[in-house]
N, C-alpha and C positions, 0 to 999 in steps of 0.2 A: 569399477566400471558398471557390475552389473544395479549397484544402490543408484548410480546415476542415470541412466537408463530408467529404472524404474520407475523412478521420481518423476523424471522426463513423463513418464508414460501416465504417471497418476492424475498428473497436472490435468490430463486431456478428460482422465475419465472419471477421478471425485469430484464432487463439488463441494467448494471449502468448509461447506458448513451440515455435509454428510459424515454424519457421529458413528454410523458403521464403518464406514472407508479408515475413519481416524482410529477407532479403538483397532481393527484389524493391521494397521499397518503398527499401533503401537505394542502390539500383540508379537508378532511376527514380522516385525519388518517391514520395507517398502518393496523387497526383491521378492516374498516369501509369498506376500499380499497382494503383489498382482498372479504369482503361480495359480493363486487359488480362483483368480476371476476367473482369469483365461484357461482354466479348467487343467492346466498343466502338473496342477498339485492339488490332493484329493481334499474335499472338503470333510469337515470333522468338525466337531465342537468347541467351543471358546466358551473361559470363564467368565469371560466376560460380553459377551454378545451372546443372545439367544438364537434357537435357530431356526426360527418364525423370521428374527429381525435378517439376518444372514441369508436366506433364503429371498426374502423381500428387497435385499439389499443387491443379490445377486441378479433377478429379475431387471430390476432398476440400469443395471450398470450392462445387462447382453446388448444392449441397441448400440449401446456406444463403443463397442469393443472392433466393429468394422474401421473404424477411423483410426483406431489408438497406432499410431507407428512416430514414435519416441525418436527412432534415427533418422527419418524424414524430419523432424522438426528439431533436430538439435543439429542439422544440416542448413536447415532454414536460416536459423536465427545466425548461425555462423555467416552463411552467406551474407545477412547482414550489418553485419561488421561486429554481431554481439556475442554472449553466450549463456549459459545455466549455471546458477549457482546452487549446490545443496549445502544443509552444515556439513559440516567440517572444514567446506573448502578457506583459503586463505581468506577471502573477498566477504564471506559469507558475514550481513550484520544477524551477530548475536541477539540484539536487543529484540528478533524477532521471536526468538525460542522463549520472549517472558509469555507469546500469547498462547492459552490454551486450544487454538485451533490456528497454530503456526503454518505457515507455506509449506508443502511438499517439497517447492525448489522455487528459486526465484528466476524468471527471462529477465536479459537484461539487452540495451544499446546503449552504446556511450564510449565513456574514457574514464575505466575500468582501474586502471592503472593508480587512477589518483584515490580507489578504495572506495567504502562507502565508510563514513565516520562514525563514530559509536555514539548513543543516544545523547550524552550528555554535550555532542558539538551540532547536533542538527534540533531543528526547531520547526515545526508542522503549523503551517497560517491555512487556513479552510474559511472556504463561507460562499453567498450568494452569488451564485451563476448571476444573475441580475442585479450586481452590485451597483449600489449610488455613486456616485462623483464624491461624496462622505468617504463610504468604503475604499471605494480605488484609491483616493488618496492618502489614508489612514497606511494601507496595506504596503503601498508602495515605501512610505516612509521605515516602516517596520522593518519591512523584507532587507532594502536596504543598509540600513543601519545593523542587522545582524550579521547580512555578508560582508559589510564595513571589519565585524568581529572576527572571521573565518568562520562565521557560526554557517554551516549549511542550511538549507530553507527546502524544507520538505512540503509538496502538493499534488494535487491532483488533475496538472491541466485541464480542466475544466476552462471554459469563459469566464469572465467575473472575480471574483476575488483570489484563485488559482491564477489564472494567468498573471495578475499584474503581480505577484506575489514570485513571480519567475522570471519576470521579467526583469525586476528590480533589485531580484538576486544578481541576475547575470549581471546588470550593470554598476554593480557593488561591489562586485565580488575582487577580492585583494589578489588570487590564486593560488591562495594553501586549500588544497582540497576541494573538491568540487561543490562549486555555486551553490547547487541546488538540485535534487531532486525529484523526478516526476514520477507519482505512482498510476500507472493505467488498470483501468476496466478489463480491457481487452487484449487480443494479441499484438505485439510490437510491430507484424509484418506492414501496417499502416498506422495511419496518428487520425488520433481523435479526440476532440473533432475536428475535421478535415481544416476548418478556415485556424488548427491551430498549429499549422504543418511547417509554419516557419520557427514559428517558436521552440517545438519540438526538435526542430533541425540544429537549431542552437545550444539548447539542454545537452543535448548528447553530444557538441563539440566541449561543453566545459561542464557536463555531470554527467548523467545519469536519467535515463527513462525503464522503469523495471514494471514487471507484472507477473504475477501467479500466474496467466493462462498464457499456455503453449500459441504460435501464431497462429492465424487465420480465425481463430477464436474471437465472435462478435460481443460486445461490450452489454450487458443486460443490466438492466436495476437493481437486480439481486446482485449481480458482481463488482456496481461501482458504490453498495453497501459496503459488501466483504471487500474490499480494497480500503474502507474507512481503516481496519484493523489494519493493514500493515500501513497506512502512514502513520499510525499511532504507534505503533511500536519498531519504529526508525528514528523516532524523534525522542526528547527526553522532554519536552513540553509541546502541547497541542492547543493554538491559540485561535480562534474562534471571533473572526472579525466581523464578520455581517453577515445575519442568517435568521430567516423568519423562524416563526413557532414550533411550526415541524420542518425542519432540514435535513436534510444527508451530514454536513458538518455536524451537527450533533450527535450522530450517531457516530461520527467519528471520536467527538470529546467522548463519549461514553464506554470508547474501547481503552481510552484513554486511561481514565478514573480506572478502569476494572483491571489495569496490568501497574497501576500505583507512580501512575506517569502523571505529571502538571497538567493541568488543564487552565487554560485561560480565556478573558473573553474581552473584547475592547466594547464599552460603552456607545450609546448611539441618541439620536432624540428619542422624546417618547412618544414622538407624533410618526418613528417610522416603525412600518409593518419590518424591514428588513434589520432591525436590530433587536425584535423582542425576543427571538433564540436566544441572545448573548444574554441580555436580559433577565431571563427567565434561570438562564446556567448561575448568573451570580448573585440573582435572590436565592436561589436554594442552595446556595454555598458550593458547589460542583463548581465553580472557576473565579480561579482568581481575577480583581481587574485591573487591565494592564493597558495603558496610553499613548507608552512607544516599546521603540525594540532596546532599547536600556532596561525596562521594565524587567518584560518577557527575557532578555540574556541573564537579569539577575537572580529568577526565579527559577533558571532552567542551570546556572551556577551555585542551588542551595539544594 
């Protein structure tokens, strides 16, 4: 209870991609690692963290420690109808522990029950928030076609290529295991973005909506980057439908590639802005190309 708790409590006060919060709790623990924030257990030196960086790190993390109450929000999220997963638990997907800056713990809402499936049965489709009438309907076929498979269809509710990728799960979906899952920015206690609140509502009667951040937690740029990392590593392929030159999907493929997971990317004209991302991934050999979700289940089955 007390690793749980912790974990709970870490959620609120590192940020996923703080390298002292990570080495100290890999150090000591997640129960040991907050002792030492909250001043409850004496600070000392590590082999591996300096203690310039430690000191730095400590400074960094005092502002945030008025808010940090773990049992308020592991009350929260029960209240709404969810809860925290850390490893160990039953529930907990594995596939997260390949990334080298893994979740503290995962929030979750939904139907729980039906598990989350392990890499090689879910499949990650990303791409432009402003996807074309091309994309939408590329995606929709894919999404589709994999939950025709029991393949789950992992994303990011987002607008655009995320949405209809959830949508078309849900309407595929056979009911071995859940449709589809949504990974958020932000905390669970609301949906975002707000005009996707129905869709959301749906997700969680037949999967799943999870997030790294504890509720009331507002969704930032930096955080719906580091959430590219756990849809990539929930999935056993990350497919890559429409997404201009610089995108957030890409940054997803590229968590992708680096934990030795599929990467794939569906072709587009060369007259559009919104498919030189995918483009660009499968001139430089970083993603396979894949036309439908036959393609993408075959490559996510080798």
């Amino acid at each position: 209870m007390n690793d749980r708790i912790a974990r709970a409590a870490l959620t609120r006060l590192f940020d996923p991609q703080d390298s002292t919060g990570r080495a100290l709790v890999g150090t000591l623990g997640a129960y040991a690692a907050l002792r030492i924030v909250t001043g409850d257990q004496p600070v000392h030196s590590f082999r591996h963290i300096t203690d310039t960086d430690l000191a730095e790190a400590l400074r960094r993390w005092a502002p945030r420690l008025p808010d940090v109450d773990p049992e308020r929000d592991l009350a929260t999220i029960e209240r709404l109808g969810g809860g925290f997963l850390i490893p160990g638990d039953e529930h907990w997907p594995t596939g997260l522990d390949d990334l080298p800056d893994a979740p503290y713990g995962l929030w979750y809402r939904g139907n729980i029950d039906r598990g989350i499936p392990a890499p090689d049965r879910c499949a990650a489709l990303t791409g432009s928030r402003d996807s074309t009438s091309y994309g939408a309907a590329v995606t929709r076929d894919i999404a589709h076609q994999l939950a025709q498979r029991g393949i789950c269809v992992v994303s990011g509710l987002a607008y655009g290529i995320d949405a209809h990728a959830h949508r078309a799960a849900l309407a595929g979906s056979t009911g071995d295991g859940p449709a589809t899952i949504a990974v958020a920015a932000g905390g669970l206690d609301r949906d975002y973005p707000s005009g996707n609140a129905d869709l959301a509502a749906a997700i969680r009667a037949n999967g799943l909506i999870v997030s790294e951040q504890p509720p009331t937690t507002a969704p930032t740029r930096q955080r719906f980057l580091a959430r590219g990392r756990i849809i990539a590593g929930l999935a056993g392929v990350t497919c890559v439908v429409e997404a201009r030159w610089r995108s957030g999907a890409l940054n997803t493929a590229h968590h992708a590639e680096t934990i030795a997971r599929h990467v794939a990317a569906v072709p587009g004209s060369v007259h559009s802005a919104n498919s030189a991302g995918c483009h660009r991934l499968i001139k430089e050999g970083a993603a396979a190309l894949v036309s439908d979700g036959h393609e993408l289940a075959e490559l996510l089955a080798s």
